[in-house]
C-alpha positions as a Python dict, from the first residue, in 0.01 Angstrom:
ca = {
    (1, 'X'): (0, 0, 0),
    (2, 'X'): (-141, 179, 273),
    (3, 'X'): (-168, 513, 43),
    (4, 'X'): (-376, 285, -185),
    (5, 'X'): (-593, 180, 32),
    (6, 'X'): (-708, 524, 184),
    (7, 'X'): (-726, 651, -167),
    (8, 'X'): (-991, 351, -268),
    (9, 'X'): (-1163, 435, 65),
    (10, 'X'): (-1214, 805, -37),
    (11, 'X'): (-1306, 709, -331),
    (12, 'X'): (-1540, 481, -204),
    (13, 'X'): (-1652, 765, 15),
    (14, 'X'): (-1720, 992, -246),
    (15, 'X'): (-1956, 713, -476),
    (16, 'X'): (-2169, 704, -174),
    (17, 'X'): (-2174, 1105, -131),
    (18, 'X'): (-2248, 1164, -457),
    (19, 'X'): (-2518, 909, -479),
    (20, 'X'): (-2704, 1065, -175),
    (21, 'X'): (-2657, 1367, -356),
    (22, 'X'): (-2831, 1244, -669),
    (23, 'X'): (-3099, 1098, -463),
    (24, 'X'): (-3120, 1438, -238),
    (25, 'X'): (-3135, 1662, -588),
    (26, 'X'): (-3428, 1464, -733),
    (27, 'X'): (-3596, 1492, -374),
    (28, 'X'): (-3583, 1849, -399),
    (29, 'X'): (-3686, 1895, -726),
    (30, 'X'): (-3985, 1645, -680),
    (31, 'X'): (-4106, 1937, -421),
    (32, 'X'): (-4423, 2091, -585),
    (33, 'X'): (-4380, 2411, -424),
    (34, 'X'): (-4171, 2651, -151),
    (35, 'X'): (-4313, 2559, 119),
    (36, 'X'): (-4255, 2198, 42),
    (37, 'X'): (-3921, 2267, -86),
    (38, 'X'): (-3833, 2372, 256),
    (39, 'X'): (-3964, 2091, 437),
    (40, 'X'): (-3768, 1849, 212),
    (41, 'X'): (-3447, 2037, 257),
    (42, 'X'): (-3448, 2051, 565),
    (43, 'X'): (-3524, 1639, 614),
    (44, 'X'): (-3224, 1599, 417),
    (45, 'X'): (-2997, 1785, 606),
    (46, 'X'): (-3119, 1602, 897),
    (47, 'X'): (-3027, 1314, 829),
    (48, 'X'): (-2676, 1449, 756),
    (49, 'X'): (-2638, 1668, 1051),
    (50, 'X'): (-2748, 1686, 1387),
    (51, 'X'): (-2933, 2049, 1467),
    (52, 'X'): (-3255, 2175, 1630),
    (53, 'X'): (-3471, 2381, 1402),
    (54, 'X'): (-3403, 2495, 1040),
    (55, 'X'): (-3531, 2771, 784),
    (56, 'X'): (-3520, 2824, 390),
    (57, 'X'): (-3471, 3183, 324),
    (58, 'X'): (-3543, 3322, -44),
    (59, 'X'): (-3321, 3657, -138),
    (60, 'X'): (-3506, 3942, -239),
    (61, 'X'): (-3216, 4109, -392),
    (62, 'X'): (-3385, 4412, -479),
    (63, 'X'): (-3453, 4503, -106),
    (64, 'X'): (-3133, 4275, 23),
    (65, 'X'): (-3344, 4110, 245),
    (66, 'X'): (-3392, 3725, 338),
    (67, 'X'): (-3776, 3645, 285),
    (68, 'X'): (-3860, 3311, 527),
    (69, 'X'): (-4083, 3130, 285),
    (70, 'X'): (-4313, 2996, 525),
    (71, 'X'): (-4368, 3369, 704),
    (72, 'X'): (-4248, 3257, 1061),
    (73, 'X'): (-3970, 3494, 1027),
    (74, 'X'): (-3913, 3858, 1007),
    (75, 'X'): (-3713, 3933, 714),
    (76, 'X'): (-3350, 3964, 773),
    (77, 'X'): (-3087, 4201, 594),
    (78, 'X'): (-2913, 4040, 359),
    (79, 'X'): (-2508, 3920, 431),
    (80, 'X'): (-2231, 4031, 224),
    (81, 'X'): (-2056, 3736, 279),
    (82, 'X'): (-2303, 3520, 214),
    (83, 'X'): (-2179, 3392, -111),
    (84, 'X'): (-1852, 3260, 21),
    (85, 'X'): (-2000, 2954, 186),
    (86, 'X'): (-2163, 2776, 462),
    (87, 'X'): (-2093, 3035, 763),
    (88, 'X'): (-2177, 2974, 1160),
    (89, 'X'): (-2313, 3290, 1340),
    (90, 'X'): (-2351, 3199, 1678),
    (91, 'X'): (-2593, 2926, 1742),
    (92, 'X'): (-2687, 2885, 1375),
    (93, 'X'): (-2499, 2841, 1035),
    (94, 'X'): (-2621, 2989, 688),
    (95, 'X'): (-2570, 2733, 408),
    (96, 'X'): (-2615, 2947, 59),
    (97, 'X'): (-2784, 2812, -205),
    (98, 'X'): (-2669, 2922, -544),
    (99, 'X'): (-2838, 2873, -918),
    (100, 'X'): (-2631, 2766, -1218),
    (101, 'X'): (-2429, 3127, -1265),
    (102, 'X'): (-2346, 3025, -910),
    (103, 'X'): (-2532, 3349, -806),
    (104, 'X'): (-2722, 3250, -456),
    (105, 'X'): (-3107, 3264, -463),
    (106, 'X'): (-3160, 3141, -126),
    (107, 'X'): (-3003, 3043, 248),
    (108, 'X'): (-3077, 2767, 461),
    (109, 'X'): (-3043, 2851, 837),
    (110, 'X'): (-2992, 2554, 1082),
    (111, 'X'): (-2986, 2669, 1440),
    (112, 'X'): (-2850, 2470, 1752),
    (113, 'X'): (-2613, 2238, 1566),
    (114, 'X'): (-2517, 1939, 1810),
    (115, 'X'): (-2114, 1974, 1751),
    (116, 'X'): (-1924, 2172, 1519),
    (117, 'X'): (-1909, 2113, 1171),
    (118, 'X'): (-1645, 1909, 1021),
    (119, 'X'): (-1435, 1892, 674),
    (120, 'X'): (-1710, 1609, 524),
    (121, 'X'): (-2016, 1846, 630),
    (122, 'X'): (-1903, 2112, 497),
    (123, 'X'): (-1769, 1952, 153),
    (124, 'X'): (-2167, 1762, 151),
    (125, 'X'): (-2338, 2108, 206),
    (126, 'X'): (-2092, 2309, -32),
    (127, 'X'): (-2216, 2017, -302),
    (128, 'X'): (-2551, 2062, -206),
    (129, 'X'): (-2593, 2410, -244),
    (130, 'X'): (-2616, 2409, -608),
    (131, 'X'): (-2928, 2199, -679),
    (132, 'X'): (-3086, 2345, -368),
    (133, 'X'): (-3044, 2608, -521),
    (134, 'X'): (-3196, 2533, -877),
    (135, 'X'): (-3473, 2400, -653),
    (136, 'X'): (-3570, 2712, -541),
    (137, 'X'): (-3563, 2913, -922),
    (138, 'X'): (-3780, 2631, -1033),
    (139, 'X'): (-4031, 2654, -707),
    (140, 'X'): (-4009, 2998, -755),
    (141, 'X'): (-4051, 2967, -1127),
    (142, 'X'): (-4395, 2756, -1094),
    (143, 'X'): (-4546, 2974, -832),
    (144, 'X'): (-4512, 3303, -1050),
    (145, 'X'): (-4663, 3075, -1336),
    (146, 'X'): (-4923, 3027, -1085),
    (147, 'X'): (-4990, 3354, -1000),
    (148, 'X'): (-4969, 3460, -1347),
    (149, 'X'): (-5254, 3160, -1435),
    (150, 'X'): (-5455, 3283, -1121),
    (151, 'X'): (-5435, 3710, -1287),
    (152, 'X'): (-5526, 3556, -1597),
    (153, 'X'): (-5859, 3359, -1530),
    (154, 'X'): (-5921, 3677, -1265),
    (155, 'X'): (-5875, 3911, -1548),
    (156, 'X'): (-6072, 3734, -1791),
    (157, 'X'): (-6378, 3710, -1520),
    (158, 'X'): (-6370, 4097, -1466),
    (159, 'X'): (-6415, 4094, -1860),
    (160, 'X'): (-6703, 3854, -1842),
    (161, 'X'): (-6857, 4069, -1507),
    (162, 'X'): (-6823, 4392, -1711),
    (163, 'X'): (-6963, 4237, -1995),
    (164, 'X'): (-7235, 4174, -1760),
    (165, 'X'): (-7290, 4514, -1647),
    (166, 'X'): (-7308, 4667, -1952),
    (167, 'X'): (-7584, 4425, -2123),
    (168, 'X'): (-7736, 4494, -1757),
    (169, 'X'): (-7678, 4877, -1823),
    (170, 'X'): (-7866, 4807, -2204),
    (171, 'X'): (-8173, 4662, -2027),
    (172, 'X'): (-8249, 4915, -1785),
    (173, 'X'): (-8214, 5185, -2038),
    (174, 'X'): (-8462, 5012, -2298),
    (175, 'X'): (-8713, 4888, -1980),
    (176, 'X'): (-8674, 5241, -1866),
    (177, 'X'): (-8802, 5369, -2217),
    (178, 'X'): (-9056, 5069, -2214),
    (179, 'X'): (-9214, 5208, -1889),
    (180, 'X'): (-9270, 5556, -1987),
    (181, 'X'): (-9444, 5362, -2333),
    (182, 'X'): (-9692, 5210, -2068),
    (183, 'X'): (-9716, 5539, -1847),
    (184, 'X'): (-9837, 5737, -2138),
    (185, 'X'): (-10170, 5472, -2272),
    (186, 'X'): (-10242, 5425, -1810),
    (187, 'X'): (-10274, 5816, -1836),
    (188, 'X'): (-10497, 5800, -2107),
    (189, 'X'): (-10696, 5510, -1943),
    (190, 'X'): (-10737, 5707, -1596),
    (191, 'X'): (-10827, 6036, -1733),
    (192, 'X'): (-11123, 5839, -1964),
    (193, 'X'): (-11163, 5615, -1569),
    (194, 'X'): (-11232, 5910, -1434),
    (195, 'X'): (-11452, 6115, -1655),
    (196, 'X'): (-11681, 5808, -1721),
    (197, 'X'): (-11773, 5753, -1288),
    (198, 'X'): (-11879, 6109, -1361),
    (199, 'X'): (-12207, 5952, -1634),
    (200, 'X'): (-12532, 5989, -1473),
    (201, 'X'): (-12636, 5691, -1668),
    (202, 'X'): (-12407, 5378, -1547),
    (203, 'X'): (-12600, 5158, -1398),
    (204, 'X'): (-12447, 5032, -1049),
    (205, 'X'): (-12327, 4661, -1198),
    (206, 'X'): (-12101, 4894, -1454),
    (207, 'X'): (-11996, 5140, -1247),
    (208, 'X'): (-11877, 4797, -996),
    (209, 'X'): (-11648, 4707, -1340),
    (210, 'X'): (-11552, 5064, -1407),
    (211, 'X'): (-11446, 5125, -1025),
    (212, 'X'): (-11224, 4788, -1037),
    (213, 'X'): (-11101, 4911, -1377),
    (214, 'X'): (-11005, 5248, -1203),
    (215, 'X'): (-10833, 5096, -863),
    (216, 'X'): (-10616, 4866, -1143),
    (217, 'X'): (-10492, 5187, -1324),
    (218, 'X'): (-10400, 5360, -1031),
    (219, 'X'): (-10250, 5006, -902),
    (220, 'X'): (-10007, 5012, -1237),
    (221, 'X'): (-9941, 5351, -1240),
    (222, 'X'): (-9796, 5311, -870),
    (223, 'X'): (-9580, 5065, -993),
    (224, 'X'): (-9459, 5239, -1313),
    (225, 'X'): (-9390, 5543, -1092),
    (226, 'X'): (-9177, 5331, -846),
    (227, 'X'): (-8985, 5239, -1104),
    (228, 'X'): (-8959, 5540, -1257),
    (229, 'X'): (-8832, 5706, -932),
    (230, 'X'): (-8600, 5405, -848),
    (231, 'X'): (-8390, 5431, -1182),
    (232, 'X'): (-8402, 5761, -1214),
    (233, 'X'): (-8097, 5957, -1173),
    (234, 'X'): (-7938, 6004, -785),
    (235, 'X'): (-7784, 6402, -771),
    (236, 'X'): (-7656, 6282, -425),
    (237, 'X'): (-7888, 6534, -282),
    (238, 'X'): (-8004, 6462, 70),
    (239, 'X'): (-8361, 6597, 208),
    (240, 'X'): (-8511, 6460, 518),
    (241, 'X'): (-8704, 6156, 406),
    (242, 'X'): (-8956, 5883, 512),
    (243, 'X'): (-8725, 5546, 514),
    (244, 'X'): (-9032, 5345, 654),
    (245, 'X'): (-9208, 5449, 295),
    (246, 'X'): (-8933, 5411, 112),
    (247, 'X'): (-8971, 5001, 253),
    (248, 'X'): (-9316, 5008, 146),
    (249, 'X'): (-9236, 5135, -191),
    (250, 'X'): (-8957, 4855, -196),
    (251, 'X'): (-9149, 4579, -121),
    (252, 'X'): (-9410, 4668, -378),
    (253, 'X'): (-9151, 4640, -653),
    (254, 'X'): (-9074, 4328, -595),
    (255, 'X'): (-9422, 4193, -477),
    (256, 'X'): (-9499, 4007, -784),
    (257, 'X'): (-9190, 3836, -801),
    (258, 'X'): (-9254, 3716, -429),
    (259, 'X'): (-9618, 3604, -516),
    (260, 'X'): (-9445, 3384, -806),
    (261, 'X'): (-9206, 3248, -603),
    (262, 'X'): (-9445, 3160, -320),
    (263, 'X'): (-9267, 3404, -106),
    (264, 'X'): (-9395, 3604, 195),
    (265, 'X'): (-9306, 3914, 345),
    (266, 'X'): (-9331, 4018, 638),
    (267, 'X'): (-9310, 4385, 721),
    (268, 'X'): (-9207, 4521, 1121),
    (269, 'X'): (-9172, 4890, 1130),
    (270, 'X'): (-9092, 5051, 1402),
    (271, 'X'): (-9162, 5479, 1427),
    (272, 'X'): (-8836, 5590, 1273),
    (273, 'X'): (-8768, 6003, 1254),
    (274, 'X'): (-8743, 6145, 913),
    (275, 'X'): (-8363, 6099, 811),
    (276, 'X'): (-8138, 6302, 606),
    (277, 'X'): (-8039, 6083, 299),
    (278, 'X'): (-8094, 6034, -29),
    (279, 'X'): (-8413, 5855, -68),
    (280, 'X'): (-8331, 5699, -372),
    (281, 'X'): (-8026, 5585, -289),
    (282, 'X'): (-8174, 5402, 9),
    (283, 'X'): (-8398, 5271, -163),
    (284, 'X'): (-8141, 5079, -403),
    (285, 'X'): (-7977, 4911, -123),
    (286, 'X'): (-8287, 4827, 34),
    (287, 'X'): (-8436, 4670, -325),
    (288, 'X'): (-8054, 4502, -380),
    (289, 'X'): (-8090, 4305, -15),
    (290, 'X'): (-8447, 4205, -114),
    (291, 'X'): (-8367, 4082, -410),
    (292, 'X'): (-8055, 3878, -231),
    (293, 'X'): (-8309, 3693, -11),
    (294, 'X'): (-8534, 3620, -267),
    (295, 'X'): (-8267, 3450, -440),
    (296, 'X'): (-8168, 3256, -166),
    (297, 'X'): (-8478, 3113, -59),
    (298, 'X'): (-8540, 3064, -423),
    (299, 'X'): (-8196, 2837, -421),
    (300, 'X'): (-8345, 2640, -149),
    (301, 'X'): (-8641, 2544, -381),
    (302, 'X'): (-8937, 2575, -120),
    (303, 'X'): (-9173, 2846, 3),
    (304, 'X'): (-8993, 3117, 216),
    (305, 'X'): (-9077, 3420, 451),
    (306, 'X'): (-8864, 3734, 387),
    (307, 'X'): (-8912, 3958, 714),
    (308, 'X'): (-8807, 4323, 667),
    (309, 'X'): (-8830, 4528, 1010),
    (310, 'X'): (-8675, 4848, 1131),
    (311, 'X'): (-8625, 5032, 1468),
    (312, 'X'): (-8485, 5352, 1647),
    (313, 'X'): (-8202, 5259, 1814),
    (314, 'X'): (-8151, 5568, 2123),
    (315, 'X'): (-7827, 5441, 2224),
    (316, 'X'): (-7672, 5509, 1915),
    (317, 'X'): (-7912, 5763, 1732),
    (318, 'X'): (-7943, 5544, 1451),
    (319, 'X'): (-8210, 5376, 1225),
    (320, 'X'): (-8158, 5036, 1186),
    (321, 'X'): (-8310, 4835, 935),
    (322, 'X'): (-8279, 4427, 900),
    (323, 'X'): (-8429, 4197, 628),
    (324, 'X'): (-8431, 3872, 730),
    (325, 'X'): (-8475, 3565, 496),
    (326, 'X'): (-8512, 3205, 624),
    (327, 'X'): (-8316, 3031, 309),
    (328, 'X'): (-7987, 2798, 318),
    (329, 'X'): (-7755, 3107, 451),
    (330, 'X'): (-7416, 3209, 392),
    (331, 'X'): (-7116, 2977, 391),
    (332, 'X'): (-6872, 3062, 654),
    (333, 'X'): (-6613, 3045, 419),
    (334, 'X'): (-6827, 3352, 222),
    (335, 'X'): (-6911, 3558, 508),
    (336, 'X'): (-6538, 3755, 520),
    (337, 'X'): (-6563, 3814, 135),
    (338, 'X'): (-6966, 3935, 140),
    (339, 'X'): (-6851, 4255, 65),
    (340, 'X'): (-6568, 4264, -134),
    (341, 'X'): (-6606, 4356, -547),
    (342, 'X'): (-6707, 4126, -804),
    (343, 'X'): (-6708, 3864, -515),
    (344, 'X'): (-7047, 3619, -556),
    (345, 'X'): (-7167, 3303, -430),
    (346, 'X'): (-7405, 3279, -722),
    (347, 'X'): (-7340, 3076, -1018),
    (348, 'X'): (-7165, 3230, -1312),
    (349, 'X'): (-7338, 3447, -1496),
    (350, 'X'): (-7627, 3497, -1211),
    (351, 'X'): (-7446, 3823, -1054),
    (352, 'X'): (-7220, 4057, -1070),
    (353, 'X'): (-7064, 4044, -752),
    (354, 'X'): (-7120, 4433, -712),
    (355, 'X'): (-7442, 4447, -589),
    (356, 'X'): (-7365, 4442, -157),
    (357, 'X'): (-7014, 4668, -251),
    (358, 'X'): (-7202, 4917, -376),
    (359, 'X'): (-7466, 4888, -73),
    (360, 'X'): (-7201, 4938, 218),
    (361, 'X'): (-7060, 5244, -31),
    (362, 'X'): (-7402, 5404, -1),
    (363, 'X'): (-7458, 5295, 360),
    (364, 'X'): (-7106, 5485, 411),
    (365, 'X'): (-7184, 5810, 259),
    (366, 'X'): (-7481, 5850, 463),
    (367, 'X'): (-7229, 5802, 764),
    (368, 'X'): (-7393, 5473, 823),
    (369, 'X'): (-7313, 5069, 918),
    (370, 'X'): (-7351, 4776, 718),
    (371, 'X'): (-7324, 4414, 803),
    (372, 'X'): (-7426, 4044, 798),
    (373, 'X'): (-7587, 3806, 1070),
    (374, 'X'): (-7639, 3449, 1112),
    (375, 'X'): (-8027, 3417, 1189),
    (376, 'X'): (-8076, 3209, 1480),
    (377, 'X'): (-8258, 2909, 1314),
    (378, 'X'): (-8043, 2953, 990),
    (379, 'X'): (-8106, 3168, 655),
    (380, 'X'): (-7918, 3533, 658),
    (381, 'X'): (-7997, 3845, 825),
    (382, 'X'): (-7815, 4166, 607),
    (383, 'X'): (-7855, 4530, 833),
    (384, 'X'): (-7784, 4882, 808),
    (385, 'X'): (-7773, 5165, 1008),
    (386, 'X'): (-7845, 5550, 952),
    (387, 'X'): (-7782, 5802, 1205),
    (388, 'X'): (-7989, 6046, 1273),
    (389, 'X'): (-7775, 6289, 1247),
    (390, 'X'): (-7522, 6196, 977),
    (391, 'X'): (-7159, 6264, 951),
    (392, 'X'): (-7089, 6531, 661),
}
């Protein structure tokens, strides 16, 4: 009789254990990710044992390491005996977690256990080491979906950015070609300019138009030659050069745009020595910044100030150059990523993302610094610096 009745109360035992144990496997596999996964584990154990701290390990077994799936621990070599069951090593106890072959994909180290483990633990964490670890291959298994999703849609935007570029590539080529069309009929028009203020017979009220006529021509052809000297092609060739006219040539470019757009700029230049650079490539990171603030004070919808100034800086025998805008600014969450490739806070489609990568690459072949600044009543300030004497 008495055999009977501790046979129904083991049995009785073991509904109840293997209930928790359903209700602990769809716990764990309710866990949306690692991280998650570990936290639920290890609030189920609790409540079976009594221990201070606990960590879910994933095996790399590739480099036989434990990976801590959180990052708060170093990784540890890998156990031999780790498949033969829950094992104590000094203050803490390794509880494998194994996948259907019964090949283990993961341990869960409890540290500081209250009292030693008896028969019933270990028979409830034996159990429970199987769908921990199916658990972890199906975590596991979603996050490398994830990551796969995330390489996807990154993939597909590089397509879409060099897309971009190369219908951006097609337009400067044919507005290239459409500027030397215009440069050829302004020739024509300032040679005739200029042979007609040399008529005896113009009376003064013509020679009024033809002198306006003549300061327009030259106006255009400025512009045309800007261009032409901006897009033309960079042989990396340095000569000491005029960076302070190379801002004035700069801002003309995009002067028009800036009337449009009710924009004004403001120009503070400072006596700067002649530097050893390439002028032209200067000048593209000083047109790419410009064209950054206009856009942002654009975004903001309102009439802006763009200030551009440059110094001498003696302590460290630089040029420094800042252009200021007074728009909406840079998210903080931006700011680390300003400079990274194909990285843009402008809507898709609006930018490449290139533009400020390939500004601190030029900045750095001249041996120089570029960076971003909070201005002090908002909007963005974007710098660079040129020394003087530049490291080859």
């Amino acid at each position: 009789m008495q055999h009977s009745a501790a046979a129904s109360l083991e049995c009785s035992d073991d509904v109840r254990l293997f209930k928790r144990l359903l209700e602990y496997t769809e716990r764990l596999n309710s866990a949306q990710d690692l991280s998650s996964l570990a936290r639920s584990a290890i609030q189920i154990i609790r409540g079976e044992l009594d221990f201070e701290s606990g960590v879910l390990f994933v095996i790399d077994p590739e480099e036989r390491l434990l990976r801590s799936l959180d990052g708060s621990q170093a990784p540890l070599p890998l156990d031999a005996g780790v498949e033969s069951g829950a094992a104590e090593r000094g203050e803490a106890i390794d509880i494998p977690a194994v996948n259907a072959k019964r090949t283990p994909v993961g341990v869960l180290r409890l540290v500081n256990l209250a009292r030693p483990l008896t028969r019933e633990h270990r028979r409830f964490l034996s159990l429970l080491s199987a769908p921990l670890g199916l658990a972890i291959e199906r975590a596991w298994f979603c996050r490398l979906l994830e990551e796969r999703r995330r390489m996807d849609l990154e993939i597909r935007r590089l397509q879409d950015d060099l897309a971009q570029m190369e219908k951006l590539s097609l337009i400067g080529v044919l507005t290239s070609g459409l500027v030397h069309e215009v440069k050829n009929p302004l020739t024509i028009l300032m040679a005739h300019s200029e042979m007609l203020k040399n008529e005896t017979s113009l009376s003064p009220d013509l020679a009024r138009r033809l002198a306006i006529i003549d300061f327009a021509a030259h106006r255009a052809m400025e512009v045309v030659n800007n261009f032409l000297n901006f897009s033309s092609r960079d042989d990396a060739a340095r000569a000491p050069a005029d960076v302070n006219e190379a801002i004035l040539k700069t801002v003309e470019l995009v002067a028009h745009d800036c009337r449009v757009h009710n924009i004004r700029v403001e120009k503070k230049l400072g006596d700067l020595p002649h530097l050893m650079v390439n002028i032209g490539q200067i000048q593209q990171v000083l047109l790419n910044l410009l064209k950054n603030a206009m856009d942002s004070i654009r975004d903001a919808k309102r009439p802006g100030t763009i200030t551009v100034s440059s110094q001498f800086r003696s302590a460290s025998n630089a040029a420094r150059v800042e252009i200021k805008d007074d728009g909406p600014g840079v998210p903080a969450e931006s700011r680390p990523r300003l400079f990274t490739p194909f990285f843009t806070t402008k809507p898709s489609g609006a930018g490449t993302g290139l533009g400020l990568s390939v500004c601190r690459r030029l900045i750095e072949m001249h041996g120089g610094r570029i960076g971003f600044e909070e201005g002090d009543a908002g909007g963005a300030i974007f710098w660079f610096e040129i020394p003087a004497a530049p490291q080859l």
